[in-house]
Phi, psi and omega in degrees: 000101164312160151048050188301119176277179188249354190263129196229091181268069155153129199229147155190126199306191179294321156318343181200250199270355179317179161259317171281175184248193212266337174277341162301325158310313187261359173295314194298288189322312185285339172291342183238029149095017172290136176253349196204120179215153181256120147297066237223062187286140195295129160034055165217153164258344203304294192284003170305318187290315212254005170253328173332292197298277178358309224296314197291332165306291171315343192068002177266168180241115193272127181279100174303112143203212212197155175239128159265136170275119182226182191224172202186080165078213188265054191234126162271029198171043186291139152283088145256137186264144172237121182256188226339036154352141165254113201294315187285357186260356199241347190280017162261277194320337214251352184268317183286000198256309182277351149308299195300354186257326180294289207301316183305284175343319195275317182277326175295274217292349155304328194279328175286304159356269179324323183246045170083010168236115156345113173182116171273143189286345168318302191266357164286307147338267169358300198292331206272330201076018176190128183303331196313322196261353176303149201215165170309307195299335195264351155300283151345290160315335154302308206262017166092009200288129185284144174303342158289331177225067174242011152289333172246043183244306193283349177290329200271318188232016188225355198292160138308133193090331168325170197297312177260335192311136192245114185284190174242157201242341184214146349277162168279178175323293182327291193311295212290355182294303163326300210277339184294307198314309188309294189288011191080014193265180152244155192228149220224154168264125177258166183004094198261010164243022197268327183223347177235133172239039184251128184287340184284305148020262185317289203326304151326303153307338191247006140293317199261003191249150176253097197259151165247349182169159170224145190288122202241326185223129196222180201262342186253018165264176191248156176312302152336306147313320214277323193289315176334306185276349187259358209253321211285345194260335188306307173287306212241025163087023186239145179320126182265131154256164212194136168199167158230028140065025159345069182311314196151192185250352176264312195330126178321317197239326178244040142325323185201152192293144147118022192253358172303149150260139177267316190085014168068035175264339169156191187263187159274101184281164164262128152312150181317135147302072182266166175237143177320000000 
């Protein structure tokens, strides 16, 4: 990795899809020379407090936020993050995020049912150890799929467009924007070559967003993607931000901190500090 940064905006426990629980999380980070790290569990707040306590043990400095999952136009599965959050103005939308994620949850497995696979919603719980936080992967998982083949379990059934696939119906993009400012953040687009590969595309979508930054250098953009995005925050005045989107140390893919490239294109900035 050039130009190692020390800054890791986005991370995630246990509170959502993670491997680790939240001090674990920052044990890892701090083992691996991160100094300014985001907790940023899908549409929870629960583990702030207890990476806080970490952080603060630890010399690191913890970034309050949260990534909400929303919809946009035809993106069934928009990211957005919101940083220095106050975690008690955001646990009402993140309580209602999680109803809606059960109830979503509840329709992939009748819909997996219904074409033959064996999965109960019962043990998909399990897998997440809480319902609130059930997700496709714990589904997946549930229904026995080995980690060699859950991209083409999620390709078949679980993707937009897919077999089983369910969208989400709250919040849009606009709404999850709303709620972060209400809650005091700033708000960020995360990995915006992640559901899109057309650059106009992107330009578009991050024009059409009331943005403070976009997760600019990430481990699956490409250079080509990242200058793109760093030329595109440039013009329009917004934070290049940077994670390696960090899962756990078994996670297929997001295993370890410190997996981004900038490609010397620039640094990883923090997006502004606003208040609601």
């Amino acid at each position: 990795m050039e130009n190692v940064s020390v800054i890791e905006l986005q991370s995630h426990s246990t509170y959502s899809d993670g491997e680790l629980p939240p001090a674990g999380v920052v044990a890892a980070a701090a083992e691996a020379g991160v100094t300014t790290l985001a907790l940023t569990d899908h549409d929870a707040v629960d583990g702030i407090a207890e990476a806080d306590s970490a952080a603060r043990e630890l010399g690191i400095a913890l970034i309050p936020a949260a990534e909400i999952s929303c919809v946009h136009s035809d993106l069934d599965d928009l990211h957005m993050l919101g940083y220095f959050i106050d975690p008690a103005a955001m646990r009402s939308a993140c309580e209602r995020a999680q109803q809606e994620r059960v109830v979503r949850a509840e329709e992939i497995v009748a819909n997996l049912n219904r074409l033959g696979v064996e999965v109960s919603f019962e043990e998909a719980i399990a897998k997440a150890g809480d319902a609130s936080s059930v997700g496709r992967p714990h589904i997946a998982k549930a229904a026995g799929v080995e980690p060699d083949g859950m991209s083409a379990f999620f390709e078949e059934y679980l993707v937009p467009g897919a077999k089983a696939f369910v969208s989400r119906r709250w919040p849009t993009a606009a709404e999850a924007a709303d709620l972060i400012r209400e809650a005091g953040g700033s708000v960020v687009l995360a990995h915006p070559f992640w559901d899109l590969d057309d650059p106009t595309r992107v330009a578009d979508l991050i024009d059409d967003l009331p943005l403070d930054g976009v997760e600019v250098f990430y481990p699956s953009h490409t250079e080509e993607q990242t200058a793109f995005l760093v030329e595109l925050c440039a013009d329009r005045g917004l934070a290049t931000t940077a994670s390696s989107d960090f899962h756990g140390p078994d996670h297929k893919m997001f295993s370890k901190f410190g997996a981004y490239e900038t490609f010397g294109l620039g640094k990883p900035e923090l997006p502004p500090a606003v208040s609601g």
